[in-house]
N, C-alpha and C positions, 0 to 999 in steps of 0.2 A: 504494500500500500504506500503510495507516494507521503511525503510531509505533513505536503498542504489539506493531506483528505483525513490524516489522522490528529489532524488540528481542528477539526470542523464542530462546529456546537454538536451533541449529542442529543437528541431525543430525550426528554426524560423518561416517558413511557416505554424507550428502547431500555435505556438504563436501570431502570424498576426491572424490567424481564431480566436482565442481569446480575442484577443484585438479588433477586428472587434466586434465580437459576444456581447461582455462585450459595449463597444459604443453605438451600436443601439439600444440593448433589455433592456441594466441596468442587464446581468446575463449570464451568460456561461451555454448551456446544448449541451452533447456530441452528444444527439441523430439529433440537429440540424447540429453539423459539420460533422456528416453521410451525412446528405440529401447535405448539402455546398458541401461536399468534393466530391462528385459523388457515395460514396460507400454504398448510399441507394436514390433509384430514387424514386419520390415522390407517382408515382400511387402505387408502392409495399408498399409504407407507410400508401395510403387508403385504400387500399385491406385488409389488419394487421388492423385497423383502425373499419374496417367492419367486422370482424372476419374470413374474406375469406382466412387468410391466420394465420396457429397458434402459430408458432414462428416465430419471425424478424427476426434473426438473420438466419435464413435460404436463404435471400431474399438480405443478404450484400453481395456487389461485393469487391471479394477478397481474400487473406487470412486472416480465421480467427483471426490466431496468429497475424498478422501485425497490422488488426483492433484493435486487445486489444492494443497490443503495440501504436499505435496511440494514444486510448484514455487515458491510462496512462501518455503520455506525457503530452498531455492537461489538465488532469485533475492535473497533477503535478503545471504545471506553473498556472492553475486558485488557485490553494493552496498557492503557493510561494506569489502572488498577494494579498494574504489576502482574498481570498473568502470564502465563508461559504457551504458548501454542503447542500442540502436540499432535502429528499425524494420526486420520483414524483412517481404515478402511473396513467397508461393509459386507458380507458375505453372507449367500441366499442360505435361506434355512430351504430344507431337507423337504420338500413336500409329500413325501412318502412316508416318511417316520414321524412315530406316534411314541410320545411317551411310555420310556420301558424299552424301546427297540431298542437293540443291540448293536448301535452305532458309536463311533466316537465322532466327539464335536468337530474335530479336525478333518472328518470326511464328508463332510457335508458343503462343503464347495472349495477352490482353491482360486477361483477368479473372481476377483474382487468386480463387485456391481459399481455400474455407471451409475454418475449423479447426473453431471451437464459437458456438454461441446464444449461448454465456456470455460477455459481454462482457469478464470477468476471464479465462476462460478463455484465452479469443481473445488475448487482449495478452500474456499468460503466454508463450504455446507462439509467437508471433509475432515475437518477439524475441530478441535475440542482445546480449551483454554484452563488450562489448572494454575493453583499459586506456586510458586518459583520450588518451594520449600518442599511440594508435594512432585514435584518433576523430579521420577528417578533419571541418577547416572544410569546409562546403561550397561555398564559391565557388571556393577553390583544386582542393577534388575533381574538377568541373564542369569546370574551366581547364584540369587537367592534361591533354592525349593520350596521354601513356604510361599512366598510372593508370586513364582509360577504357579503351583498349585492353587491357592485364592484368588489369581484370575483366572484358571481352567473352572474353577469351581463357576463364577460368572458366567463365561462363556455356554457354560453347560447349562446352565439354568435358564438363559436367556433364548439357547438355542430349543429350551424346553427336552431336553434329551435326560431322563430320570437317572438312565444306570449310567451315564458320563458321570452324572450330578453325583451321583451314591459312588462311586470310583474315587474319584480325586477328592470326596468329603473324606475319606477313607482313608486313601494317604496321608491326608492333612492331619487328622489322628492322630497318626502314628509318627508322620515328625515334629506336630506342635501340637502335644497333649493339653497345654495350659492356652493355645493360641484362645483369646479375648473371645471372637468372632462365630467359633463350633456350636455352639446353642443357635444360635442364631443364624448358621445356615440352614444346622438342623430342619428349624421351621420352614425358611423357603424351601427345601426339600419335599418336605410333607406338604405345603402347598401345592410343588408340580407335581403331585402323586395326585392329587383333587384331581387334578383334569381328565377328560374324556369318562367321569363317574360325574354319577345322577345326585344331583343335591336332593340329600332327605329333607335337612332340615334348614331352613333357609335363612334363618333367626339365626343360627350357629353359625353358619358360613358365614353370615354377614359380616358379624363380629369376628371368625379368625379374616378374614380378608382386611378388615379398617384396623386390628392389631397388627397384622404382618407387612401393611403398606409401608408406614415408615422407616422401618428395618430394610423390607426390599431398595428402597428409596435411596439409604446410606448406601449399603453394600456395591450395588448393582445399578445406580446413578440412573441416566438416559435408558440402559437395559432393564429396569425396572419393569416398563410401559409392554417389554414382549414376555415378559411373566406372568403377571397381572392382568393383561387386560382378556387374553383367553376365560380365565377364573371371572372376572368381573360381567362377561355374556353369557359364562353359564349360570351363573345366578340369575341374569336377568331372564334369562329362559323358565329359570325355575317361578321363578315370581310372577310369569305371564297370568294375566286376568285376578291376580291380587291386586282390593281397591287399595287405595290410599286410606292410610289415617294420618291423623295430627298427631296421634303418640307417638309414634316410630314413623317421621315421615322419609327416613331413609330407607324401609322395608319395603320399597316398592320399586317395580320395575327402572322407571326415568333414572332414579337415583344407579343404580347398577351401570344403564348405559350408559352413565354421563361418566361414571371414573372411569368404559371401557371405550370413552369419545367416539360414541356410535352416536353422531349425532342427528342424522335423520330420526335415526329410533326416539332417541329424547321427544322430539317433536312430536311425532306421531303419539307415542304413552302417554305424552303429556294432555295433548289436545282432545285422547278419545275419553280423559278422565270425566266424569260431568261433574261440572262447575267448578273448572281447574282454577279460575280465577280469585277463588275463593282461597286458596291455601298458598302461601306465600312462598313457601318452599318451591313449588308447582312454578310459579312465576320465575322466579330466579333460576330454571336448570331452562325453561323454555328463553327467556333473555339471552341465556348463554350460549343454549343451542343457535336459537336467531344469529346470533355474535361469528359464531362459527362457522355457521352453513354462507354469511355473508348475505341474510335477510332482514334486514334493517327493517320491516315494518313488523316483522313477526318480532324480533326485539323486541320494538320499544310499545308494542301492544302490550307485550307481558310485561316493562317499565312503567306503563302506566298503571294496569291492574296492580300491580304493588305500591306505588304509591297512593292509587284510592286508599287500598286494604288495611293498608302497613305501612303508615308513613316514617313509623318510630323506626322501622325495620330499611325499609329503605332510604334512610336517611345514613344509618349505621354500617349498610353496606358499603355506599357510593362514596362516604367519607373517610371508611379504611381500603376504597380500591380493593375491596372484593370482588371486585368484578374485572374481565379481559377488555370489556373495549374503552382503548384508551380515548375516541373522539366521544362516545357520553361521560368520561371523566371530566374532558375538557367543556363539555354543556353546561356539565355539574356545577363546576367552580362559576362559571358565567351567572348561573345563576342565583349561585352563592352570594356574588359582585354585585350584581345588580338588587339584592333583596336588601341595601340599607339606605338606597335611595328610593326604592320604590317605597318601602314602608313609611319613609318620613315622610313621604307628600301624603297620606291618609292618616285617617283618625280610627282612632279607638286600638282598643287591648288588642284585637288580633289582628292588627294591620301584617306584623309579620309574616314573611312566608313561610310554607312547610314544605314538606316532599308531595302534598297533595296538590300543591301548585305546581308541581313541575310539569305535569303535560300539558296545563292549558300554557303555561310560559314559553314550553316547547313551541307550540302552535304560533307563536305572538313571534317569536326569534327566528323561526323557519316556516314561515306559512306553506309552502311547497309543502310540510306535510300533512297539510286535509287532504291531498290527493293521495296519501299513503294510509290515511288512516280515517277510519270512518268515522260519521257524527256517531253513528247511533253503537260507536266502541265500547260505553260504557255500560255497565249493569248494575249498577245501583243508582242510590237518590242523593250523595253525601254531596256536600258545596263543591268540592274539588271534581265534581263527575258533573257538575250543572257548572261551573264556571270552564271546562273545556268544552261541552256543547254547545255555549252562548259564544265563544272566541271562536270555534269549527264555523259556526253560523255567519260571525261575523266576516270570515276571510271569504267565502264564498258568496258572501253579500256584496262584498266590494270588491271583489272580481267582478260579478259580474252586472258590474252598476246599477245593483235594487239601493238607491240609496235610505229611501223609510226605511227597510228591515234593518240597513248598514245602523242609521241612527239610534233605532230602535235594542241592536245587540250594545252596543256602546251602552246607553243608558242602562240596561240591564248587568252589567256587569259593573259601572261606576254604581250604581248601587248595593250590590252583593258583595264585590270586593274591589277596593278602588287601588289597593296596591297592581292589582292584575291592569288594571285600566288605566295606572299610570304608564306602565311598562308599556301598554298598547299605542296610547299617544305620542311615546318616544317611536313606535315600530313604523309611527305612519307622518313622522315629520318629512321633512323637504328632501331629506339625503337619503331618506330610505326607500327601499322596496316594497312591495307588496305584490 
């Protein structure tokens, strides 16, 4: 990367995925902030994975150019942090072997899979960023038996291959009886032994699978995702035509598909629930999915229904960046900005704003979305569900020059809430749009 490009402001929202990334795994690789970011869906990742599919990069949503430019930023600021680059390369899993078969990990391919033509591409998405400290020399790497053994052990687990897995857990045994880590493969072990068996009990797997996540997470970093996520669609299999509750709302379908970022599925479970709009859980895995699949009105549908619902809730989320999309983060704060001058020009206790205002505010800041989003979106009676009907009304009033109804929605709303109606009169001054 030239000077001038590794001098360049950095994203912050790139940099939060990095700072994320660098937390939980101990290492930054770009091809994971693909799958994070939405701009590579996970089953196109298995399918590349299996060789079904012969470049990656063919299979990223997006533009190309913007994808480099992304990763250049991050790979910028993992550099500025002191990280260290480290060559990876990928290798198709076995599509005939089922856990228990009698392969070793090392024969399940010897030609490393294509990413991109693009030479910059290629080395971008190839790579993995560790701290200086954690960069082995490589003659001591080579040297150690226990250090090859505990990465054959990854390898094998990732590659899903059980007797690889139970071989080199074996070894390791026997030259490092006290080695920290042996309980603890142990379990990811007994994990890949779950697979290709019928979940009885689905309450129990749930729970070994949200214990064993974090453990896999440390160990097995990025490789985690091809452990895991097989386990995580068979649960979701098992859970099929189980309703939703609010006491265990992770005991239900969406929840499974969303750790195994099946995200059509999310959608689909979520939307066939009746009256998903109602359960705020419900809301936030369908926003995500939206997020992912690159449906920005299915989003901020399920954004709205949680802030009717739950404004305490979505306010909590949007404010610790529990959520992937970083352009409703940046709506977020706008709106944050703009709630202490809209409140001062009205009166009374609840001039302020909440998160129930935020889709009629949405509406007022982007009118282009009454055509993404319907009036009749909402399903209850609460102020913040009658104050985005009266603004939906009003855009389409003044598109299409009824001006009584225009005047009429105005009045309505400088009545009910005049912080909303302050913000409206800023949205229709001389320099603005509509």
């Amino acid at each position: 990367m030239s000077a001038v490009r590794d001098k360049a402001p950095v994203d912050t929202e790139v940099q939060a995925q990095v700072d994320a990334q660098l937390m939980e795994q101990g290492a930054f690789a770009p091809l994971e902030l693909l799958i994070d970011s939405g701009r590579l869906m996970y089953g196109d990742y298995e399918s590349w994975r299996r060789r079904e599919i012969e470049w990656l990069d063919g299979v990223l949503m997006g533009s190309q150019e913007k994808i480099r430019a992304q990763l250049e930023q991050a790979v910028s600021y993992a550099r500025s942090i002191g990280l260290v680059e480290q060559e990876q390369q990928f290798y198709a899993w076995a599509t005939d072997a089922q856990p228990g078969a009698q392969q070793p990990v090392q024969a399940v391919s010897t030609k490393a899979l294509r990413i991109s033509a693009d030479a910059r591409l290629q080395r971008l998405i190839a790579s993995r960023y560790v701290p200086a400290q954690s960069a082995p020399q490589m003659d001591l790497f080579f040297d150690n038996p226990v250090v090859a053994l505990t990465n054959g052990i990854v390898r094998a687990l990732s590659a899903r291959n059980l007797s690889e897995t139970q071989r080199q857990l074996d070894r390791l045994y026997a030259h490092a009886p006290n080695h920290a880590d042996l309980a603890a493969f142990d379990r990811l072990l007994a994990a890949l032994a779950h697979l290709n068996h019928a979940v009885d009990d689905p309450r129990r797997e749930l729970d070994f699978l949200v214990e064993i996540t974090p453990t896999a997470k440390r160990l097995l970093a990025s490789q985690s995702r091809d452990l895991l996520t097989p386990l995580w669609r068979q649960l979701a299999d098992a859970l099929a035509g189980q309703a939703f509750t609010a006491e265990r709302p992770e005991l239900h379908r969406s929840f499974a598909l969303s750790q195994a970022q099946d995200w059509a599925g999310v959608t689909e479970c979520v939307i066939s629930e009746a009256g998903w709009w109602l359960h705020a859980p419900l809301c936030l895995r369908l926003a995500q999915s939206g997020f992912y699949r690159r449906r920005r009105s299915e989003a901020l549908t399920a954004w709205c229904h949680l802030c009717w619902l739950s404004p305490g809730e979505a306010t909590l989320v949007l404010d610790s960046r529990r959520q992937p999309d970083p352009e409703l983060t940046a709506l977020w704060q706008m709106f944050l900005d703009s709630e202490e001058e809209c409140s001062a020009s009205a009166d009374g206790a609840d001039a302020a704003f909440t998160a129930a205002d935020f889709p009629a505010w949405l509406l007022l800041h982007e009118p282009a979305l009454a055509e993404l989003l319907t009036v009749d979106l909402p399903t209850g009676t609460t102020p913040g569900e009658e104050h985005y009907r009266c603004v939906h009304r009003w855009v389409h009033a003044r598109r299409a020059g009824r001006h009584e109804e225009e005047i009429a929605q105005r009045k309505q709303l400088q009545a009910s809430r005049p912080a909303l109606f302050h913000y409206l009169k800023r949205s229709v001054s001389p320099n603005s749009r509509v």
